[in-house]
LUMFI-740289 format. One record per residue: x, y, z of N, C-alpha, C, O in turn. Coordinates in steps of 0.05 Angstrom, whole numbers, plus 5000, padded with zeros to 4 digits. Layout:
BEGIN
XYZXYZXYZXYZ;...
***
This chain:
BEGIN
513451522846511451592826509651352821510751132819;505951382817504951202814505351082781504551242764;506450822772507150762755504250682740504350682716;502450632747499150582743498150942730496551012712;499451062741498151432725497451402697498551272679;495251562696494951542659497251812654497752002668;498251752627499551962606497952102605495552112606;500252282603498752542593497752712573496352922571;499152502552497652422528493952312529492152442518;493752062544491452032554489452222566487252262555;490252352590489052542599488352812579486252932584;489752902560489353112538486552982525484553122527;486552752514484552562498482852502506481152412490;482052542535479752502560478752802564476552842572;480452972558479553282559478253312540475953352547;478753302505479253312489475453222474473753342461;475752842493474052762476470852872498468852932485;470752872514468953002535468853222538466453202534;469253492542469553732546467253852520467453832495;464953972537462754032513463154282489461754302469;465254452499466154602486467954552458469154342456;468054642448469154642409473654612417474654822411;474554522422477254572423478554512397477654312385;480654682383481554632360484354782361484754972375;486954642341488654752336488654822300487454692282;490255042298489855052278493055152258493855352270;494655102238496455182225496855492224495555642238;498655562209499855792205497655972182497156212180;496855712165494955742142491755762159489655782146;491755762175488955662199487655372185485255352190;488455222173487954982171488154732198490354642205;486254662207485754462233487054262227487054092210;488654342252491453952257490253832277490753612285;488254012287487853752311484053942319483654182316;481653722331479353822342478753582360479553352357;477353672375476253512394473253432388471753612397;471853252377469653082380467053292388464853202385;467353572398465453742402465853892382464054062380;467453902365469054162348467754022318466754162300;467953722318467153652296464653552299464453352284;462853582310459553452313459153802311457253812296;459854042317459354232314459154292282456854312273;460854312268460854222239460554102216461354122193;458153862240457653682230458953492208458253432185;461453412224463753222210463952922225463052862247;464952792210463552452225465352392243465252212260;467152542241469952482260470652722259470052892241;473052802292475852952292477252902267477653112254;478152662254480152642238478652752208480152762189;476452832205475552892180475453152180474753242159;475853312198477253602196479453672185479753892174;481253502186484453592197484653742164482753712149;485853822160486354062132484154192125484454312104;482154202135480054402132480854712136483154772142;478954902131479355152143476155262153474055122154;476455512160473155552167472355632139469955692139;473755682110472855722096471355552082470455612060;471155322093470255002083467254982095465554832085;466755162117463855102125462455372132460055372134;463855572135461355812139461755962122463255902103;460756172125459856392103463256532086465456482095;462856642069466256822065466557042082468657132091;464157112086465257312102465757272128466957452140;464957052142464957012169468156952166469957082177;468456712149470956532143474056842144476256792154;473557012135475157192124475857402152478157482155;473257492174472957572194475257372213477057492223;475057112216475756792229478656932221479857022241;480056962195481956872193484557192196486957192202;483057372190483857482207484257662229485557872231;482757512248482757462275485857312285487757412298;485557082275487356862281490456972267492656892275;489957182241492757312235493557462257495757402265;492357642270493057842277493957702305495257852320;493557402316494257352344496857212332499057222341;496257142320499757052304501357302301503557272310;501057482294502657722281503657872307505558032307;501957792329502658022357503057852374503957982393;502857612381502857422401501657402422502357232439;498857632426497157732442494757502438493657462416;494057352462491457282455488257402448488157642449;485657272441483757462432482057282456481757042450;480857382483479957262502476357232494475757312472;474557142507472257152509470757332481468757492482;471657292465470057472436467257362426467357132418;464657512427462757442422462557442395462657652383;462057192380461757322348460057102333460256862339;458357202311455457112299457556882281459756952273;456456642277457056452250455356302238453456182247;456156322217454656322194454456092168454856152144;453955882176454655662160453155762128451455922122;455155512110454855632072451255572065450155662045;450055392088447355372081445255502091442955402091;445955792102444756032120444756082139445056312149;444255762156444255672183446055912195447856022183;444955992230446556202236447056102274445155972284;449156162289449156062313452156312324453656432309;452056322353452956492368455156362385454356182400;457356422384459456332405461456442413462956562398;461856422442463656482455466856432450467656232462;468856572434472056462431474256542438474856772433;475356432447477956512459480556402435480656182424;481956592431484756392408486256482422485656682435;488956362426491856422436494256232414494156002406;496356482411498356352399499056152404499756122428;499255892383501155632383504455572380505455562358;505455542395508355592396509155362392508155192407;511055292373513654942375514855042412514055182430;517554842405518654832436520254982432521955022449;520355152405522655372403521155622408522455812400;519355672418517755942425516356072397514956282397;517055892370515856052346513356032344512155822345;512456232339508556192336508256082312509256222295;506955822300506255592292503555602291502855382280;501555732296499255812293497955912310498756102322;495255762315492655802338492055622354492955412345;490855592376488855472380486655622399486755862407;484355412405482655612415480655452429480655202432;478855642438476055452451472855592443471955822444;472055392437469355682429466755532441466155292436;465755652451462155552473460155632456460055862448;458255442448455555612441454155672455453355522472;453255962453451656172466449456192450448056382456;448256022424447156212419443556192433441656322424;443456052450440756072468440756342472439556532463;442856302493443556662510443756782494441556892491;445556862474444957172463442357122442441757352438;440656972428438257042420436357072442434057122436;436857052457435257142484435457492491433857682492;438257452496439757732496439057962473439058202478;438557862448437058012429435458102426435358322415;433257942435430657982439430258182451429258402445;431558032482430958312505431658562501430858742516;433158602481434958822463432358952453431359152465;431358842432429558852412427058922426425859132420;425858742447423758812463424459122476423059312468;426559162494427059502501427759622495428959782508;427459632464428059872438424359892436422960092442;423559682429421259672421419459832451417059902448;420759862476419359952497419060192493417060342492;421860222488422360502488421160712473419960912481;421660582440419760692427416860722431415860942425;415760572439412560662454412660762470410560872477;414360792481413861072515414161302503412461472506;416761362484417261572465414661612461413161752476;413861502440410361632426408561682441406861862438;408761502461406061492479407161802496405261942502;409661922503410062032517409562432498408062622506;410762422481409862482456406762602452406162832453;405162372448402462452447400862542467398562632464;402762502497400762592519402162862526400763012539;404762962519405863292506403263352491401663482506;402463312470401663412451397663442458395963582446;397363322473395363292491394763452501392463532495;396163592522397863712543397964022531397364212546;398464052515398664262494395264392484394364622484;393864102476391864132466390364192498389464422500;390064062518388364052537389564452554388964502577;390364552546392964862557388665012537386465112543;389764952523387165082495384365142510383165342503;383064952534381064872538380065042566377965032579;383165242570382265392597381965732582382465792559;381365882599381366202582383366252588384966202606;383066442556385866572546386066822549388066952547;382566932555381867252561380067242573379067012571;378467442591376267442601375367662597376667852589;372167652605370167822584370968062597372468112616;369568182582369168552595367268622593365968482577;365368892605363368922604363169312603364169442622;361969412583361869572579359069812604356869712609;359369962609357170142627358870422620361170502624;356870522611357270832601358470882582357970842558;361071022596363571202586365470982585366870962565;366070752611368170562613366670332614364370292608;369070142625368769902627367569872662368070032681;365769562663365269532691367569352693368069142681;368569472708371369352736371269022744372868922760;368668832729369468592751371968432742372968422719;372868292768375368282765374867952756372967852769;376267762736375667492735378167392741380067542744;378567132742380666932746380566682745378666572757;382566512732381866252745385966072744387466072724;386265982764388865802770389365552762390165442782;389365412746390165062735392864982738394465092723;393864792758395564582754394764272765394064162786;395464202732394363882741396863752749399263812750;394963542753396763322776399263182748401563152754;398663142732400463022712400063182689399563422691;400363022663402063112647399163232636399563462628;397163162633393963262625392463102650393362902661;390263212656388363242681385663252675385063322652;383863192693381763182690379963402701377963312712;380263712700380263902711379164092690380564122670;376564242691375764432667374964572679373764522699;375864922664373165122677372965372641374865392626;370865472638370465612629369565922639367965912658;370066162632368466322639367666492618369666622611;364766552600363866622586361966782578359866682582;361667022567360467272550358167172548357767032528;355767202569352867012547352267242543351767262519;351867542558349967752538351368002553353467982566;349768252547351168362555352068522581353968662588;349368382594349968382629351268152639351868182663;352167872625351567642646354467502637355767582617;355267272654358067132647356866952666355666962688;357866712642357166382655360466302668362566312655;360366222691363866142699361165752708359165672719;363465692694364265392692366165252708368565312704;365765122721368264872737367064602736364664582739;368364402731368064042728370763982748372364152756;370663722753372663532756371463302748369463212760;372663152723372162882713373862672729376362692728;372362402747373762262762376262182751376962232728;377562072767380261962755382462182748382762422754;383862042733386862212726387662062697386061912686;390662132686390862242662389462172639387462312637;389561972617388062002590384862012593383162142582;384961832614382361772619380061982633377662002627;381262102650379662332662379862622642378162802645;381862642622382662842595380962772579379362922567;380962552576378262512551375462602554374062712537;374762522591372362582606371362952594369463052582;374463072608374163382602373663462576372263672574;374263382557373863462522371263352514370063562507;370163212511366963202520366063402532365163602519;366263402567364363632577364363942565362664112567;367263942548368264232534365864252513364264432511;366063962494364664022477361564062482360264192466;360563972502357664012506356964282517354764382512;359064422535358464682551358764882526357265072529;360464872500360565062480357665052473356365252475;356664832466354564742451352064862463350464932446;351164912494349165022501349865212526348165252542;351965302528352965592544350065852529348165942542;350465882510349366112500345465952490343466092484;345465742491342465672489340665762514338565892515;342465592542340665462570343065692587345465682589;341265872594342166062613341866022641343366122658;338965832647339365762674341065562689341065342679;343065602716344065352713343165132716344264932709;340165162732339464832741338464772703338964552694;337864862696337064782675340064662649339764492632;341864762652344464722643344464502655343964312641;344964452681346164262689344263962676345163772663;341264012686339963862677339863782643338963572635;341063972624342263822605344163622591343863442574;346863742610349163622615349163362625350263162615;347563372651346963092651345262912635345862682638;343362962619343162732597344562762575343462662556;346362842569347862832544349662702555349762482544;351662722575353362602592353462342602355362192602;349962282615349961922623350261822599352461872590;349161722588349661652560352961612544353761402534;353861772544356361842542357861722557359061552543;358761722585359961712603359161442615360061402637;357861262607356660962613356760872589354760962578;358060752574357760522555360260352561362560402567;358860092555359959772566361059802590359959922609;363659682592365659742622366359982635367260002657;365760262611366660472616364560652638362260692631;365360722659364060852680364861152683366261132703;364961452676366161662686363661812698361461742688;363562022718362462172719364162422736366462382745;362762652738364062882733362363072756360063142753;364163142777362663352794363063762775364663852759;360863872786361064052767359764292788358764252810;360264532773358464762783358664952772360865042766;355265112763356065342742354865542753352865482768;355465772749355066072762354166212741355566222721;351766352742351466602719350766852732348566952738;353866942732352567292748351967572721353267672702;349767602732349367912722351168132735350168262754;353968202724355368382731354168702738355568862750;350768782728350068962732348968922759350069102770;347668822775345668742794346768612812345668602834;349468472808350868292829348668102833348368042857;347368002821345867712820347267462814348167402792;347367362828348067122819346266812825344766712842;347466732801345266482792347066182798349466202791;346465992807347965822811346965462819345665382838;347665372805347465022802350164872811352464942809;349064652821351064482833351764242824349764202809;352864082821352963742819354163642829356063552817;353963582859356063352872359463522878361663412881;358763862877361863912876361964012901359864042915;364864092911364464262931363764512921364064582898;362464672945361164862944363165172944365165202959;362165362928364565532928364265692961362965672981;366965922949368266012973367566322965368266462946;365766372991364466742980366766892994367766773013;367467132988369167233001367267553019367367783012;366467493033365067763041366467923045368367843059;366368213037368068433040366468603061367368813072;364668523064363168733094364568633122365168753143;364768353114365568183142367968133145369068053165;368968203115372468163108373467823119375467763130;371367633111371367353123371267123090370967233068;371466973091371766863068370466553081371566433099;367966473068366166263074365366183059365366313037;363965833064363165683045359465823031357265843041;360465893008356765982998354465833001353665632989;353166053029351265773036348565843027347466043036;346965613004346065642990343865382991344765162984;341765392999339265193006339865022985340865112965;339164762989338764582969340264432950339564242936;342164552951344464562933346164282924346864192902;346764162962349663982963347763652960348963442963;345363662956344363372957344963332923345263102918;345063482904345263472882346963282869349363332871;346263052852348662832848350562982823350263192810;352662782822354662872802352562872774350162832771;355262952751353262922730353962622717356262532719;352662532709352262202695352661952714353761732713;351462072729351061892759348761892756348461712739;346761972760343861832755342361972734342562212732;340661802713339161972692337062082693336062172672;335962122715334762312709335062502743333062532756;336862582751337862752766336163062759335363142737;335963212786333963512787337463592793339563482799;336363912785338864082795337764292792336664382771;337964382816336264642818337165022820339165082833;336365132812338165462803337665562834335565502844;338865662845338965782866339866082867342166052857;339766332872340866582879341466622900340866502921;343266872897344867052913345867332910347767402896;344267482926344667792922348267812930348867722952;349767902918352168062921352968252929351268412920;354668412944355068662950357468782943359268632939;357869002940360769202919362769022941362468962965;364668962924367468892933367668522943369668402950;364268402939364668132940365868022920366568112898;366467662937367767582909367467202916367567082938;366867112888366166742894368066652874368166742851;369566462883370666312871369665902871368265752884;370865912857370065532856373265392862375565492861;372765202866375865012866375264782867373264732879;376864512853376664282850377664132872379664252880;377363932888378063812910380363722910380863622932;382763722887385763712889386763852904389263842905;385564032919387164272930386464212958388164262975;384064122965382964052992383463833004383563783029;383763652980384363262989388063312996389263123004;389263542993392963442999392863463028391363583044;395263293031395363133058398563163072400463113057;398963213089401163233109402862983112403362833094;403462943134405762813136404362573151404962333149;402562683165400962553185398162433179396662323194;397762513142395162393140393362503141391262383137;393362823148391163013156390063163131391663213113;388363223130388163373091388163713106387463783128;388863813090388464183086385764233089384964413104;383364023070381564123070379364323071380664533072;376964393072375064663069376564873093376365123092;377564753109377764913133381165023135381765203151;382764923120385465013111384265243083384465493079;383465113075382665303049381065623062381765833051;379765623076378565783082379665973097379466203089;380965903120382466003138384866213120385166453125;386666013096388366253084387066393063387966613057;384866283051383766573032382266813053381667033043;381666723090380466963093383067143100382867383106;385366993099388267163120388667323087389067563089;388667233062389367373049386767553028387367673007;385167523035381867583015382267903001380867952981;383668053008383368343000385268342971384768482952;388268092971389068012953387168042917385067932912;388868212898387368112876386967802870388167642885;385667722855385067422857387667282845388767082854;388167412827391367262816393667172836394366942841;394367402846395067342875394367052895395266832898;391567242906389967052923389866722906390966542917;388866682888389966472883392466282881392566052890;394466432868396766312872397366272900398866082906;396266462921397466432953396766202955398466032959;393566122953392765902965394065642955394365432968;394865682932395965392911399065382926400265172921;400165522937402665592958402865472974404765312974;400765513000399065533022399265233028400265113047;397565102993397064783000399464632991399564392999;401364722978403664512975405464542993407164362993;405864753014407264783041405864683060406964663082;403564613056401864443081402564113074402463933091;403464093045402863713025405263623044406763783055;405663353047407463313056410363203038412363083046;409763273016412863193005412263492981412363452956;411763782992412464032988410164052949410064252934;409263842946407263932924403863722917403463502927;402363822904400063652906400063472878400663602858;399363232876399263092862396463042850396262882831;394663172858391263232846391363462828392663672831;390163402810390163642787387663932814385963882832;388464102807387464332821387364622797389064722783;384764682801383664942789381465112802379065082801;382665262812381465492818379465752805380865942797;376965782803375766082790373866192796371966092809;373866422789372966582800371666942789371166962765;371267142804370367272807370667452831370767362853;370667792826371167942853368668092835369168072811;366168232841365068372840365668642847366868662868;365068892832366269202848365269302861366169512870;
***
């Protein structure tokens, strides 16, 4: 044996006085017989030896002190140690700090438990850190809640802004037969997607379609505007180039201030249900889908002049011009928003005018309820992950 070895007395005292952690023994009474130099600068005591008959009821709170003690009963009373316990302390002058403790029974050489001892780490960097981040993803949460909340309630409100009935039209003895419709599912939770179809007299119905750029609050807000302006002169401005040409100066204006940029493709229809006339303005939208029943073919309405037409609040002083179209018994025009035309395959390819066209002519004899839902079918079996993520609205009209 090397007769040069330090004791092991020594070596305890080298643990003891170095080791950055708190080490302490403590009596039967939990009064400290012994701390190590980290245990008492923690306590702010000038020495180990100026502990020794202390208790924790000498420096932190009563209630902490009372929590402390029994803790340290109950490992005396069962002989079970209390490993890794996270717990708050609380010194008598408010001061507050976080540490890691471990206690295990103190035994003489006769196996009798004689008290505690223990080791305790301050944590409390880490767990006020750990709180925070606590505190910060409560605080997340709760804003996604509300925020999630208000765009339900949105959602609810923006349900309000499509029809809930469509007109009828009286001739003679009955009603005239035209058949109306229109299909909405947006891409999220509210969309940027509007159509109206509306009673202006007692021959005529204004059908309305927008798409406001973008997607959710921002392109929803776009639509409740255009709602409020189309109530506002539906029943004034019966022509549509003339509508449209309103819409758009109420709209640039609107739809341009400071950083904010929206504009809104659109198209409005005013058919005289007696005459099968129809009246029709454009803005930058696609162009609708006539369904001819002579030709039993379903094509884009081709209509002079129409597609050079800019969106609305894209330029201020934009022309938009009324164009007609004689109708015949059993025709029928619908509109649709480019969510339905822009979905895309697996490969990158869109459905587009020519997917669209192809299944409204395979299904055109379809009532429109139908026929619409087919096509909204049609395009999420063509999407490539089985649904479309563009808000999509469909409307329309079958003449008798």
């Amino acid at each position: 044996m090397d007769t040069d070895a330090p004791k092991p007395e020594y070596l305890l005292k080298c643990l003891m006085d170095h080791v950055p952690d708190m080490i302490y023994f403590k009596d039967r009474h939990s009064r400290f017989i012994m701390v190590n130099r980290a245990a008492a600068a923690w306590q702010e005591q000038p020495s180990p030896e100026a502990m020794i008959g202390l208790s924790d009821a000498d420096v932190y709170s009563d209630d902490d002190a009372q929590r402390m003690r029994k803790d340290e009963l109950q490992v005396m009373a069962c002989g079970e140690p209390l490993y890794g316990i996270e717990e708050s302390e609380t010194w008598k002058d408010g001061s507050k700090a976080w540490v890691s403790t471990t206690k295990v029974p103190l035994r003489n050489e006769a196996g009798d438990v004689i008290g505690v001892f223990g080791i305790s780490r301050d944590i409390t960097v880490h767990k006020e850190a750990e709180l925070r981040a606590a505190r910060l993803a409560e605080e997340n949460k709760r804003f996604r809640d509300e925020i999630e909340h208000d765009l339900l309630m949105a959602s609810q409100l923006q349900k309000t802004f499509f029809p809930t009935f469509y007109p009828e039209f009286d001739r003679g003895a009955g009603s005239l037969p035209v058949q109306f419709c229109h299909l909405h599912e947006a891409g999220g939770v509210i969309g940027g997607d509007l159509c109206s179809i509306r009673k202006l007299s007692d021959t005529e119905v204004g059908i309305f379609l927008c798409d406001v750029m973008g997607h959710g609050v921002r392109a929803a807000l776009g639509t409740s505007i255009v709602r409020a302006v189309v109530e506002e002169i539906s029943h004034q401005i019966k022509d549509p180039g003339s509508f449209m040409l309103h819409m758009n100066r109420v709209l640039y204006p609107l739809f341009r201030q400071d950083d904010l940029f929206l504009f809104a493709t659109a198209c409005y229809m005013v058919l005289d249900v007696e005459s099968g006339r129809l009246k029709m303005a454009n803005a930058g939208h696609p162009m609708p889908v006539y369904l001819d029943a002579r030709k039993g073919t379903a094509e884009l309405l081709q209509v002079c002049g129409e597609q050079g037409c800019p969106a609305l609040a894209v330029a201020e002083e934009a022309h938009y011009a009324t164009t007609e179209f004689q109708l015949e018994p059993g025709d029928g025009v619908f509109m649709y928003t480019d969510g339905i035309t822009e979905t895309m395959d697996e490969a990158g390819a869109e459905y587009g005018e020519a997917g669209l066209l192809q299944a409204a002519g395979g299904e055109m004899n379809l009532p429109l309820s139908d026929l619409f839902q087919r096509l909204y079918t049609d395009a999420c079996g063509f999407s490539s992950n089985g649904t479309i993520d563009d808000d999509v609205c469909l409307v329309g009209f079958r003449w008798p």
